[in-house]
N, C-alpha and C positions, 0 to 999 in steps of 0.2 A: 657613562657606563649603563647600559642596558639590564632591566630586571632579570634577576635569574629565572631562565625555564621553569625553574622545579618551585618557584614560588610563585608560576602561575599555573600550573597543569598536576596532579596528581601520578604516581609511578607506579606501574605496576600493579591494575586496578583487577577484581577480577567483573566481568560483566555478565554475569549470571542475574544481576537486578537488573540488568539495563535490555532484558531480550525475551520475547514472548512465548519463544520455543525453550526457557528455561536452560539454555545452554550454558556451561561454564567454561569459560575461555578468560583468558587474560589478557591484557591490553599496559605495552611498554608507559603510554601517557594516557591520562582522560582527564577530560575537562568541562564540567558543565558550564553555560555559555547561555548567560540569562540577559546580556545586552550585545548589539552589535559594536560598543566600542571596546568590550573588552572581546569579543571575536576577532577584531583586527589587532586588538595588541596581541594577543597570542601568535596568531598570524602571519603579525610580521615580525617577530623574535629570530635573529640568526638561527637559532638551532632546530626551529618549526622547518626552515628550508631543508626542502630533502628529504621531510617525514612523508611517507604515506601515511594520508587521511585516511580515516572515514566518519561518515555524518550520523547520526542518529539521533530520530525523533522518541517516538515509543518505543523502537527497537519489533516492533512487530511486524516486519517484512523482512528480519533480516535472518539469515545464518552465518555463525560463524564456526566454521572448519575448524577451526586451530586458535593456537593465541596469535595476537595482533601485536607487531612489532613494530608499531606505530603510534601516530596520536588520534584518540576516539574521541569527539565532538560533540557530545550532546545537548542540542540545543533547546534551550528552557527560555528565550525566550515569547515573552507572552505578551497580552495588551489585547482590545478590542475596539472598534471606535468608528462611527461614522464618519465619513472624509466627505459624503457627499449625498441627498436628498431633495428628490421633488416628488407629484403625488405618487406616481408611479412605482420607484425603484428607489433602495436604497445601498448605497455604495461601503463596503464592510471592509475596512484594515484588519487584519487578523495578523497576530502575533505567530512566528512559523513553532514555535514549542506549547501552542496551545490544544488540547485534546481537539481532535478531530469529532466525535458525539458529542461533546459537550456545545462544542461550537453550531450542532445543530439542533439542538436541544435550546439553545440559547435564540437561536434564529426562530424555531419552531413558536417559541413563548413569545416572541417580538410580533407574530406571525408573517413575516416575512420568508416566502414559498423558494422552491428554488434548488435544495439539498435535501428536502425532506426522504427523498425513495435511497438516497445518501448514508440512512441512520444507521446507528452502531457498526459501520466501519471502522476498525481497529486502527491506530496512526494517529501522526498531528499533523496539524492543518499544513506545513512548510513540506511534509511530505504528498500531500495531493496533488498537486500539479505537477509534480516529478513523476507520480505513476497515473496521473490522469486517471482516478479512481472515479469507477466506475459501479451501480447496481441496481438491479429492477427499471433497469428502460431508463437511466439519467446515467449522463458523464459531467465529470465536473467542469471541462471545458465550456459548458455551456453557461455556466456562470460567471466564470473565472473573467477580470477585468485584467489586471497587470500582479506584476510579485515585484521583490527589491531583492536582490541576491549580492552578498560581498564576493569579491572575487577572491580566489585560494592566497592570495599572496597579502590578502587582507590590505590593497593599496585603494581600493573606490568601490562605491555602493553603485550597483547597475540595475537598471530598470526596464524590464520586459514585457513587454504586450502581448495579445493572446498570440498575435499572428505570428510576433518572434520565436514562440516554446513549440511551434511543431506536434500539436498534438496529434497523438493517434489510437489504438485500441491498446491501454494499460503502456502509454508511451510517451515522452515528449522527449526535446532537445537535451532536459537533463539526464535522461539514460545514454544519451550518443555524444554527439560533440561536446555539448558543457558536462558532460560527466568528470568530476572530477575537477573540476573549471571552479564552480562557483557553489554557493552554498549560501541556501532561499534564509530571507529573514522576516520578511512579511509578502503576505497576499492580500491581493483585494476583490472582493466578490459581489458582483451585480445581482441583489434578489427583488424580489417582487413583493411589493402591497399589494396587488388583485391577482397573485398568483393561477396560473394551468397546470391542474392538474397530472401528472401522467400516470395513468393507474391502467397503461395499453400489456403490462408484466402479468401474468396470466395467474401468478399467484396472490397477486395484489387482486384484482377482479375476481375473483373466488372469496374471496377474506372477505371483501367487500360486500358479498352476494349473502355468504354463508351469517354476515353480521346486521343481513337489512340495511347497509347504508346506501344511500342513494345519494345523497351531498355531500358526500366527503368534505373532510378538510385536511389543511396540511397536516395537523395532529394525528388526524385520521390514520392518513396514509403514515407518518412516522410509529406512529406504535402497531401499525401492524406490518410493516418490514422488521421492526424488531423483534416483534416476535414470529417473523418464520424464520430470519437468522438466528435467532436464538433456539429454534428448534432444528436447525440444522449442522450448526456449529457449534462448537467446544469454545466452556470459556477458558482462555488461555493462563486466570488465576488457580483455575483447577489444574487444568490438563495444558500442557505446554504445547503450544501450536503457532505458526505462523501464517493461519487463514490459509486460502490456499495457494497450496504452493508452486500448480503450474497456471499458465496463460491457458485460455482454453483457445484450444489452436485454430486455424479459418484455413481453411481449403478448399482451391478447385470446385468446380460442382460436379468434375465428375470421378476425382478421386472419393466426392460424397457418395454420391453413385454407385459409385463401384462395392463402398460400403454397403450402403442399402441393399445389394442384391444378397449379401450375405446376412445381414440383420437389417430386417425390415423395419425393426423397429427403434431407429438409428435415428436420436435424435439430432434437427437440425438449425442452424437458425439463416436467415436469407441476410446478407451483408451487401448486398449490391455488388457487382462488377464481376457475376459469373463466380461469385465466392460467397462458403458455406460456415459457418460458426458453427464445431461442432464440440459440446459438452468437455473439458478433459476428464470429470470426473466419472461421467458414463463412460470412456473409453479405460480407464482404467479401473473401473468395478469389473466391465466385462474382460480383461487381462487378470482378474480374479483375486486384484488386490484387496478391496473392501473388510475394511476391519483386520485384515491379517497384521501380525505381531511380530514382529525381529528383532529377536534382544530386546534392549528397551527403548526400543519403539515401532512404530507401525502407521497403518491409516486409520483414520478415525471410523468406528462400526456405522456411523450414521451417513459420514461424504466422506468415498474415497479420494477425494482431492485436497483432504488437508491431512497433511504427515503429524503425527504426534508423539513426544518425549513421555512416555512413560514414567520417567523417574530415571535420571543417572544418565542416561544418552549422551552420547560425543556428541559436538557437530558432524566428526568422519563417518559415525556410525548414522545419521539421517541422511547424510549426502552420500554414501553407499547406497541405502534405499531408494533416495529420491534415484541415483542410478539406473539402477533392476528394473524399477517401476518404467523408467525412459525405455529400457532396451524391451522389456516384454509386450510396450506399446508398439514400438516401431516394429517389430517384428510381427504382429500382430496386426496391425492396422495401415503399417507404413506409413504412420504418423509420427512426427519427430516434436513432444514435447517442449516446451522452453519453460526453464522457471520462472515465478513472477518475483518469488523472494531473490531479495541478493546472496550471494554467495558472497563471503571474504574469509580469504587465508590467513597463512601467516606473514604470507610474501605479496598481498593485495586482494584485489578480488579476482574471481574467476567465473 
């Protein structure tokens, strides 16, 4: 006889601690999920068959609409460890429920280069290579060596390379075909003993300038990405936010163009292959969102690109917004938004 569900999974949970944007929603099952063997006994329990999942690390990329008539996943866990070392490079297992800044914070004191321009992004580490987090001129792809992911049905531990996960701009295989497939349990991260630099992010060389440094270091650089994000975004203990919340969209160069002739001062960025990187959150300051207030919630006064729960906010009532904010873009710019947060329903994601 098989252990009861309800003595390994929790009922009827509500997940307002488990989410950055401070939403209250409820979830049918939740589970914290601090090794991978009891990930698969869960997983492979008769009555787990048939449940919509969903995964959650810190809970800070996600929205949730509605309650969740499923089982929530929170995976806790953790562990750190060298697997591999010469003088060059040192090879890093990362536990996937381990804070994502701590783990560079951790790196940073080892001095081992690499995720430094990386710092105080919100998440854990199992959720970086699913959105290929990205900021100030570094993706984590360029570090990333392999991950270990169990598969949904919790029957084998799979092992993926850079070149298997597909990366691409806030993208890999776990957003498209293994979406829903599998669920990361550790990574592994190639950093550097004589680390380079890259301080090419124009606010990083400013900081730099404004501070007299001339020989940076990786510490350098990490505390002062933290503090222009921390002067740019909301902390989500305060103020409930989910960083931001759309992709900042890449276009044509000459749908950029086209812009430009009407705002000159349209900021852009060059992506190679005739395609433009252009701000989302300058396109919807000038759609006139910035700092404005709906109910309870709105954009944040200082970046229009992160929506914020005021106190008491639905998820309906953000994904409304996040709406408005979509249509008065595309109408305006004939730029089509994408979110970077997940959306989930009641009845999956959307």
């Amino acid at each position: 006889m098989s252990t009861a569900f309800e003595s390994l999974v929790e009922t009827d949970v509500d997940l307002q601690p488990y989410n950055t944007l401070n939403i209250s929603a409820r979830a049918r099952y939740f589970a914290s999920v601090e090794s991978e063997s009891y990930l698969k006994e869960i997983l492979r329990h008769p009555k787990a068959e048939g449940l919509r999942i969903v995964v959650l690390g810190s809970g800070s990329n996600v929205l949730f609409a509605g309650d969740f008539d499923g089982l929530v996943l929170h995976i806790q866990i953790k562990g750190r460890e060298v697997i591999k070392e010469t003088d060059e490079h040192v090879w890093l297992k990362i536990g996937a429920g381990e804070n994502w800044h701590q783990t560079v914070k951790y790196c940073v004191e080892k001095g081992w280069g690499g995720i430094e321009n990386l710092s105080l992004i919100p998440g854990t580490v199992g959720a970086a290579p699913i959105q290929n987090i990205g900021a100030y001129g570094v993706e984590l792809e360029e570090v990333f060596e392999w991950l270990e992911a169990v598969d949904i049905e919790g029957r084998e531990t799979c092992r993926y390379e850079k070149e298997d996960c597909e990366f691409g701009y806030r993208d890999s295989i776990f957003k498209g075909e293994l979406k829903g497939i599998v669920i990361v349990t550790n990574v592994v991260l190639k950093l550097s003993k004589n680390p380079e630099l890259n301080t090419s992010y124009g606010a990083i060389q400013t900081e730099l300038e404004k501070q007299n440094i001339d020989y940076p270091t990786i510490r350098d650089i990490s505390d002062i990405v933290i503090d222009i994000r921390k002067s740019k975004l909301p902390d989500p203990d305060l103020l409930g936010n989910a960083g931001s919340f759309f992709k900042n969209p890449t276009v044509k160069n000459e749908v950029y163009e086209r812009i430009k002739e009407e705002y000159p001062q349209a900021p852009g960025y060059d992506m190679g292959n005739q395609k433009i990187k252009v701000p989302a959150g300058w396109l919807i300051e000038e759609a006139g969102w910035k700092g404005k207030v709906v109910g309870n919630t709105g954009t944040y006064k200082q970046q229009a690109l992160v929506i914020v729960n005021y106190g008491g906010a639905t998820g309906r009532e953000v994904l409304n917004l996040a709406e408005r904010i979509k249509k008065s873009v595309k109408e305006q710019f004939g730029i089509a938004l994408v979110p970077e947060v997940n959306i989930v329903s009641s009845d999956g994601k959307v």
